[in-house]
C-alpha positions in Angstrom: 65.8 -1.0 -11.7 66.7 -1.2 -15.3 66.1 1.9 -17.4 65.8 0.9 -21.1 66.1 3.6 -24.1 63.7 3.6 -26.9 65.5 3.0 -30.7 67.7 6.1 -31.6 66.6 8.3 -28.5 68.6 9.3 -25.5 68.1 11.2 -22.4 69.9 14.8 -22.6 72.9 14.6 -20.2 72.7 18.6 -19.8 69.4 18.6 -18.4 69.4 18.2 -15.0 65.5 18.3 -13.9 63.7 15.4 -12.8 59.6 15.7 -12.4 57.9 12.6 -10.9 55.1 11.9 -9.2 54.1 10.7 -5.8 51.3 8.4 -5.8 49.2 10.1 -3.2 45.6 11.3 -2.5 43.2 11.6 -5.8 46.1 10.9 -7.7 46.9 14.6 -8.0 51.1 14.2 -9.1 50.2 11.9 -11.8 47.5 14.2 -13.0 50.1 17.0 -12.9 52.7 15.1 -14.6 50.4 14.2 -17.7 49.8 17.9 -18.0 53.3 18.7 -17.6 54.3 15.9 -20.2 51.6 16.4 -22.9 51.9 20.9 -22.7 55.6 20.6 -22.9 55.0 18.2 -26.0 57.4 15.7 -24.5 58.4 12.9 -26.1 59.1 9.5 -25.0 62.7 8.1 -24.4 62.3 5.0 -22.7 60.7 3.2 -19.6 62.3 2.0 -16.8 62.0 -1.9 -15.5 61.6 -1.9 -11.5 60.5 -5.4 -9.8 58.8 -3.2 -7.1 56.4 -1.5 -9.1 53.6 -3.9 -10.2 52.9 -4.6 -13.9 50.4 -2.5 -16.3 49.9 -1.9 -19.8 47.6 1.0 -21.8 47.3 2.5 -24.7 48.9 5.8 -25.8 47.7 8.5 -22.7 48.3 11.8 -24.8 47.5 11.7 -28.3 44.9 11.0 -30.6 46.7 9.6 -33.3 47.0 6.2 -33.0 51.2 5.6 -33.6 51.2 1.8 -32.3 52.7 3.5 -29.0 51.9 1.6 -25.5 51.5 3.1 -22.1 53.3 0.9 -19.3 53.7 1.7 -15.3 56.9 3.7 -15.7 57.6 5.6 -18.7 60.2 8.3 -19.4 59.9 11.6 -21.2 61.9 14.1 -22.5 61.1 17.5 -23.0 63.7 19.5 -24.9 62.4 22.8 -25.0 62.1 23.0 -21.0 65.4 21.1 -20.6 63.4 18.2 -18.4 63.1 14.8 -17.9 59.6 13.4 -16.4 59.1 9.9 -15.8 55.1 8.9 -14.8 54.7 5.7 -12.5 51.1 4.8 -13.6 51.0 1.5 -10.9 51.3 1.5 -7.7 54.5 -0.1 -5.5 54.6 -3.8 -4.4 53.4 -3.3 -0.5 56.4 -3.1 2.1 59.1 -2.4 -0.9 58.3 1.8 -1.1 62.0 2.2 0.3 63.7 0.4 -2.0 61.9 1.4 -4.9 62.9 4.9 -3.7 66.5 3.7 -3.6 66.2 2.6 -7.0 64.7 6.1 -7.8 67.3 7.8 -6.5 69.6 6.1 -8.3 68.5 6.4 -11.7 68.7 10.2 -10.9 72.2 10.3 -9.8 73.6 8.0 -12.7 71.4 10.3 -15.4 72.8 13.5 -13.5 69.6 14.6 -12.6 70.4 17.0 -9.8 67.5 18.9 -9.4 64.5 16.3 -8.8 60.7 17.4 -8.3 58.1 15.2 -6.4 55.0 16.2 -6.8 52.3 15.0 -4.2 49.2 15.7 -2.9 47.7 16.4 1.1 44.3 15.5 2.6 41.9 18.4 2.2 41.4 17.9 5.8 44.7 18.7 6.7 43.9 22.9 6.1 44.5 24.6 9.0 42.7 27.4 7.1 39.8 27.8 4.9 39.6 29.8 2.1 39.0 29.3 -1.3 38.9 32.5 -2.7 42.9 32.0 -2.7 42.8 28.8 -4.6 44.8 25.8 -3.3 47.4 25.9 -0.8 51.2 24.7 -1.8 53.7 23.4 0.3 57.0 22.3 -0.3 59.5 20.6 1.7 63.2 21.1 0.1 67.0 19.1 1.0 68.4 22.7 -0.1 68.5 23.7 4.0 68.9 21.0 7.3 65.3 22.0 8.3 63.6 21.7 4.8 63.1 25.1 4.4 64.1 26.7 0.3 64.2 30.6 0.1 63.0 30.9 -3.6 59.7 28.7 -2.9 59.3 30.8 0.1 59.3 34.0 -2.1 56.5 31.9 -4.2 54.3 32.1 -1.0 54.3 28.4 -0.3 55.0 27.0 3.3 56.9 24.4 4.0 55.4 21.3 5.1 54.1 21.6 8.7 54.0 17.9 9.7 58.3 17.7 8.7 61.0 17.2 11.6 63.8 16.3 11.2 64.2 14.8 14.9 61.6 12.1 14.2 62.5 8.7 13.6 60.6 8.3 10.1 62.6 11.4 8.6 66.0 10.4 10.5 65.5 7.3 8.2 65.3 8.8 4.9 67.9 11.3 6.0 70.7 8.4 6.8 69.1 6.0 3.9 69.7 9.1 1.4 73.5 9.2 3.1 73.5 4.9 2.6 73.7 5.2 6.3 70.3 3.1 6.8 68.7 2.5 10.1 68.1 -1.2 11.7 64.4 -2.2 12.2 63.1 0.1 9.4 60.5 -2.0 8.3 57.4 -0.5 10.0 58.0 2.8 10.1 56.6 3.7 6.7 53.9 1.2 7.0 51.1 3.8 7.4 52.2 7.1 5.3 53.5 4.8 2.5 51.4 1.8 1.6 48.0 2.7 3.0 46.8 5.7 1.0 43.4 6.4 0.5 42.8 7.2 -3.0 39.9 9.3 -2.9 37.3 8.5 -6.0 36.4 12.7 -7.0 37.7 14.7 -9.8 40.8 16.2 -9.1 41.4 17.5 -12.3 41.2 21.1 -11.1 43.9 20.8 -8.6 45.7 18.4 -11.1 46.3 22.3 -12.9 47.1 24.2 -10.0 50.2 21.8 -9.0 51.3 21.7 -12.4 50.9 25.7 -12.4 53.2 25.1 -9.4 55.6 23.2 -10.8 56.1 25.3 -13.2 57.1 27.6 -11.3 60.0 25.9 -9.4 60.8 24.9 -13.2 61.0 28.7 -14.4 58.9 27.2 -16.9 56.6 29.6 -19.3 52.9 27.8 -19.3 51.8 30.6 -21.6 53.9 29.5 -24.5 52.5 25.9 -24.0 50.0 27.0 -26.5 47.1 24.9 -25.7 43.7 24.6 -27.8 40.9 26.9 -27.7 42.9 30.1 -26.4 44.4 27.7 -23.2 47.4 27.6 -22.1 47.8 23.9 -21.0 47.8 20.9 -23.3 44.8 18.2 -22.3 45.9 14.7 -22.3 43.8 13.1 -24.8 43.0 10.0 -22.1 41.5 12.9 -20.3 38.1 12.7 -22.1 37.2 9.5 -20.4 38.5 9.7 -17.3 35.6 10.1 -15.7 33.0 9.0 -18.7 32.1 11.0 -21.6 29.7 13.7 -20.9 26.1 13.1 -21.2 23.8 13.6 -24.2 22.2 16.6 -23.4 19.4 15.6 -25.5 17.8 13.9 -23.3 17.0 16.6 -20.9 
Protein backbone atom coordinates (compact mmCIF):
# COMPACT_ATOMS: atom_id res chain seq x y z
CA UNK A 1 0.00 0.00 0.00
CA UNK A 2 1.31 3.24 -1.10
CA UNK A 3 -0.10 6.33 0.71
CA UNK A 4 0.36 9.43 -1.49
CA UNK A 5 0.03 13.18 -0.02
CA UNK A 6 -1.81 15.79 -1.92
CA UNK A 7 0.43 19.11 -2.96
CA UNK A 8 1.51 21.10 0.20
CA UNK A 9 -0.64 19.00 2.73
CA UNK A 10 0.54 16.57 5.32
CA UNK A 11 -0.94 14.26 7.84
CA UNK A 12 -0.58 15.83 11.57
CA UNK A 13 2.04 13.55 13.32
CA UNK A 14 0.39 14.59 16.81
CA UNK A 15 -2.79 13.22 16.03
CA UNK A 16 -3.13 9.85 16.89
CA UNK A 17 -6.86 8.77 15.86
CA UNK A 18 -7.65 6.75 13.04
CA UNK A 19 -11.54 6.39 11.90
CA UNK A 20 -12.20 3.79 9.11
CA UNK A 21 -14.78 1.92 8.04
CA UNK A 22 -15.62 -1.70 7.73
CA UNK A 23 -17.43 -2.56 4.68
CA UNK A 24 -20.28 -4.39 6.27
CA UNK A 25 -24.18 -4.76 6.23
CA UNK A 26 -26.05 -1.58 4.49
CA UNK A 27 -22.95 -0.03 4.34
CA UNK A 28 -23.44 1.64 7.69
CA UNK A 29 -19.37 2.59 8.57
CA UNK A 30 -19.03 4.26 5.35
CA UNK A 31 -22.20 6.14 5.98
CA UNK A 32 -20.76 7.12 9.31
CA UNK A 33 -17.49 8.07 8.09
CA UNK A 34 -18.98 10.56 5.41
CA UNK A 35 -20.84 12.19 8.35
CA UNK A 36 -17.88 12.21 10.49
CA UNK A 37 -15.66 13.60 7.56
CA UNK A 38 -18.04 16.25 6.13
CA UNK A 39 -19.45 17.68 10.15
CA UNK A 40 -15.81 17.87 11.23
CA UNK A 41 -15.21 19.93 7.83
CA UNK A 42 -12.22 17.67 7.11
CA UNK A 43 -10.16 18.20 4.46
CA UNK A 44 -8.39 15.97 2.15
CA UNK A 45 -4.64 14.98 2.45
CA UNK A 46 -4.09 12.33 0.19
CA UNK A 47 -5.36 8.75 -0.90
CA UNK A 48 -3.69 5.71 -0.35
CA UNK A 49 -2.81 3.09 -3.47
CA UNK A 50 -3.63 -0.61 -2.30
CA UNK A 51 -3.57 -3.46 -5.14
CA UNK A 52 -6.25 -5.24 -2.98
CA UNK A 53 -8.79 -2.80 -3.06
CA UNK A 54 -10.46 -2.65 -6.55
CA UNK A 55 -10.43 0.53 -8.63
CA UNK A 56 -13.24 3.44 -8.52
CA UNK A 57 -13.49 6.93 -9.42
CA UNK A 58 -16.49 9.78 -8.40
CA UNK A 59 -16.91 13.01 -8.19
CA UNK A 60 -16.47 15.18 -5.08
CA UNK A 61 -18.92 13.23 -2.17
CA UNK A 62 -19.31 16.38 0.17
CA UNK A 63 -19.56 19.58 -1.37
CA UNK A 64 -21.53 21.45 -3.69
CA UNK A 65 -19.04 23.52 -5.13
CA UNK A 66 -17.58 22.03 -7.84
CA UNK A 67 -13.43 22.46 -7.00
CA UNK A 68 -12.19 19.92 -9.82
CA UNK A 69 -11.78 17.50 -6.80
CA UNK A 70 -12.24 13.48 -7.51
CA UNK A 71 -13.52 10.92 -5.21
CA UNK A 72 -11.36 7.56 -5.51
CA UNK A 73 -11.78 4.06 -3.35
CA UNK A 74 -9.49 5.17 -0.60
CA UNK A 75 -9.17 8.64 0.34
CA UNK A 76 -7.65 10.33 3.39
CA UNK A 77 -8.86 13.15 5.54
CA UNK A 78 -7.71 15.26 8.00
CA UNK A 79 -9.60 16.98 10.51
CA UNK A 80 -7.69 19.51 12.60
CA UNK A 81 -10.05 20.76 14.94
CA UNK A 82 -10.91 17.05 16.31
CA UNK A 83 -7.18 15.99 16.01
CA UNK A 84 -8.20 12.95 13.47
CA UNK A 85 -7.33 11.24 10.60
CA UNK A 86 -10.33 9.33 8.61
CA UNK A 87 -9.64 7.46 5.56
CA UNK A 88 -13.05 6.19 3.59
CA UNK A 89 -12.62 2.89 1.42
CA UNK A 90 -15.50 3.50 -1.09
CA UNK A 91 -14.74 -0.19 -3.11
CA UNK A 92 -14.75 -3.16 -1.85
CA UNK A 93 -11.51 -5.76 -1.42
CA UNK A 94 -10.21 -8.03 -4.14
CA UNK A 95 -11.89 -11.57 -2.92
CA UNK A 96 -9.48 -13.84 -0.74
CA UNK A 97 -6.90 -10.79 -0.08
CA UNK A 98 -9.12 -9.13 3.22
CA UNK A 99 -6.04 -10.19 5.31
CA UNK A 100 -3.48 -8.67 3.67
CA UNK A 101 -5.25 -5.63 2.89
CA UNK A 102 -5.70 -5.55 6.65
CA UNK A 103 -1.91 -5.97 6.98
CA UNK A 104 -1.40 -3.14 4.84
CA UNK A 105 -3.91 -1.18 7.00
CA UNK A 106 -2.32 -1.81 9.95
CA UNK A 107 0.69 -0.60 8.70
CA UNK A 108 -0.07 2.64 7.38
CA UNK A 109 -1.37 3.22 10.97
CA UNK A 110 1.69 2.28 12.78
CA UNK A 111 4.15 4.24 10.35
CA UNK A 112 1.64 7.55 10.62
CA UNK A 113 1.59 6.86 14.63
CA UNK A 114 -1.92 6.34 14.65
CA UNK A 115 -2.29 4.61 17.90
CA UNK A 116 -5.70 4.82 18.60
CA UNK A 117 -7.67 3.26 15.45
CA UNK A 118 -11.64 3.11 15.18
CA UNK A 119 -13.49 0.58 12.94
CA UNK A 120 -16.70 1.22 12.54
CA UNK A 121 -19.06 -1.66 11.32
CA UNK A 122 -22.29 -2.70 11.25
CA UNK A 123 -24.44 -6.23 12.58
CA UNK A 124 -27.46 -8.07 11.06
CA UNK A 125 -30.64 -6.70 12.55
CA UNK A 126 -31.30 -10.27 13.10
CA UNK A 127 -28.67 -10.79 15.39
CA UNK A 128 -30.75 -8.79 18.47
CA UNK A 129 -31.20 -10.89 21.15
CA UNK A 130 -33.66 -8.11 22.23
CA UNK A 131 -36.24 -5.99 20.83
CA UNK A 132 -36.75 -2.64 21.58
CA UNK A 133 -36.78 0.28 19.73
CA UNK A 134 -37.86 2.81 22.04
CA UNK A 135 -33.99 2.70 23.02
CA UNK A 136 -32.68 3.32 19.59
CA UNK A 137 -29.90 1.08 18.23
CA UNK A 138 -27.80 -1.11 20.12
CA UNK A 139 -23.74 -0.59 20.18
CA UNK A 140 -21.26 -2.96 20.67
CA UNK A 141 -17.75 -2.64 20.70
CA UNK A 142 -15.03 -5.17 20.81
CA UNK A 143 -11.62 -3.41 22.13
CA UNK A 144 -7.45 -4.86 22.08
CA UNK A 145 -7.30 -2.52 25.39
CA UNK A 146 -8.03 -6.06 27.60
CA UNK A 147 -7.05 -10.07 26.50
CA UNK A 148 -10.89 -10.64 26.40
CA UNK A 149 -11.95 -7.59 24.32
CA UNK A 150 -13.53 -6.01 26.99
CA UNK A 151 -12.74 -1.55 27.40
CA UNK A 152 -14.01 0.01 30.75
CA UNK A 153 -14.80 3.52 29.32
CA UNK A 154 -17.15 2.06 26.41
CA UNK A 155 -18.66 -0.06 29.04
CA UNK A 156 -19.50 3.12 31.12
CA UNK A 157 -21.12 4.32 27.54
CA UNK A 158 -23.62 1.33 27.99
CA UNK A 159 -22.40 -0.56 24.99
CA UNK A 160 -21.67 -4.48 25.23
CA UNK A 161 -19.03 -6.02 23.91
CA UNK A 162 -19.49 -8.17 21.07
CA UNK A 163 -21.14 -11.40 22.06
CA UNK A 164 -20.02 -13.63 19.12
CA UNK A 165 -15.90 -12.76 20.18
CA UNK A 166 -13.55 -15.54 21.76
CA UNK A 167 -10.54 -15.43 21.83
CA UNK A 168 -10.13 -19.39 21.93
CA UNK A 169 -11.47 -19.72 18.41
CA UNK A 170 -9.34 -20.37 15.59
CA UNK A 171 -10.59 -17.22 13.40
CA UNK A 172 -9.64 -14.70 16.33
CA UNK A 173 -6.40 -16.82 17.33
CA UNK A 174 -5.50 -15.76 13.72
CA UNK A 175 -5.83 -12.19 13.78
CA UNK A 176 -4.37 -12.23 17.36
CA UNK A 177 -0.89 -13.99 16.07
CA UNK A 178 -1.15 -12.12 12.46
CA UNK A 179 -1.42 -8.71 14.60
CA UNK A 180 1.85 -10.17 16.65
CA UNK A 181 3.47 -11.16 12.75
CA UNK A 182 3.08 -14.51 14.26
CA UNK A 183 0.62 -15.85 11.37
CA UNK A 184 -0.98 -19.21 11.34
CA UNK A 185 -0.46 -21.99 8.47
CA UNK A 186 -3.55 -22.81 6.41
CA UNK A 187 -5.31 -19.43 6.96
CA UNK A 188 -6.81 -19.18 3.76
CA UNK A 189 -10.45 -20.33 4.49
CA UNK A 190 -10.98 -19.23 7.60
CA UNK A 191 -12.23 -15.81 6.76
CA UNK A 192 -13.92 -17.00 3.70
CA UNK A 193 -17.45 -16.52 5.04
CA UNK A 194 -17.40 -13.39 7.61
CA UNK A 195 -15.12 -11.56 5.22
CA UNK A 196 -15.80 -11.80 1.48
CA UNK A 197 -19.51 -12.88 1.44
CA UNK A 198 -21.38 -9.98 2.94
CA UNK A 199 -24.84 -9.31 2.18
CA UNK A 200 -25.25 -5.70 1.46
CA UNK A 201 -28.69 -5.20 2.24
CA UNK A 202 -30.48 -2.58 -0.50
CA UNK A 203 -32.60 -0.18 2.46
CA UNK A 204 -31.86 3.17 3.76
CA UNK A 205 -29.57 3.08 6.46
CA UNK A 206 -29.07 6.58 6.74
CA UNK A 207 -30.68 6.68 10.18
CA UNK A 208 -28.37 4.28 11.82
CA UNK A 209 -25.58 5.77 9.51
CA UNK A 210 -26.25 8.92 12.53
CA UNK A 211 -26.47 6.87 15.48
CA UNK A 212 -22.88 5.17 14.84
CA UNK A 213 -21.41 8.32 14.05
CA UNK A 214 -23.19 9.69 17.34
CA UNK A 215 -21.19 6.73 18.71
CA UNK A 216 -18.15 7.40 17.45
CA UNK A 217 -18.16 10.39 18.65
CA UNK A 218 -18.28 9.45 21.68
CA UNK A 219 -15.16 7.13 21.92
CA UNK A 220 -13.63 10.34 20.14
CA UNK A 221 -14.66 12.84 23.00
CA UNK A 222 -15.82 14.63 20.14
CA UNK A 223 -18.46 17.67 20.55
CA UNK A 224 -21.37 16.91 17.64
CA UNK A 225 -23.08 20.01 18.86
CA UNK A 226 -20.40 22.39 17.73
CA UNK A 227 -20.46 20.71 14.30
CA UNK A 228 -22.88 23.35 13.42
CA UNK A 229 -24.95 21.82 10.85
CA UNK A 230 -27.70 23.54 8.60
CA UNK A 231 -31.14 24.24 9.58
CA UNK A 232 -30.60 24.14 13.51
CA UNK A 233 -28.71 20.44 13.11
CA UNK A 234 -26.04 19.33 14.44
CA UNK A 235 -24.44 17.06 11.76
CA UNK A 236 -23.15 18.20 8.38
CA UNK A 237 -25.08 16.21 5.27
CA UNK A 238 -22.85 15.05 2.68
CA UNK A 239 -23.90 16.72 -0.36
CA UNK A 240 -23.85 13.15 -2.39
CA UNK A 241 -26.53 12.38 0.15
CA UNK A 242 -29.35 13.93 -1.93
CA UNK A 243 -29.25 11.22 -4.40
CA UNK A 244 -28.50 8.40 -2.73
CA UNK A 245 -31.49 6.98 -2.98
CA UNK A 246 -33.18 9.40 -5.94
CA UNK A 247 -34.38 12.76 -5.43
CA UNK A 248 -37.66 13.05 -3.81
CA UNK A 249 -40.76 13.01 -5.72
CA UNK A 250 -42.67 15.96 -7.17
CA UNK A 251 -45.40 16.25 -4.86
CA UNK A 252 -47.36 17.81 -7.42
CA UNK A 253 -48.48 15.13 -8.85
CA UNK A 254 -50.49 13.77 -6.01
Amino acid sequence: MEFVLEENKHLNKESQNLVLPALSIGNVGQLAVDLLVSSTRAETVGYLDDPFVLPCVGNDAYWPIPGGDLALPLQAYESSSSGMTLVQQRSPVVKGMMIEYAKNLAEFAATNGKKHVVVLSSLDFGRWQKIDMSSGLQIYYLSSTNADGTDDYCEQLGWKRLQEYNPEQRGWKYLTTSAEGNAMQDSSSLFEDELEDEDYYPRDNIADAFQLAEAASKILKLKPDNFQGGEGEKWVIPFSWQTVYGPPPDMSIF
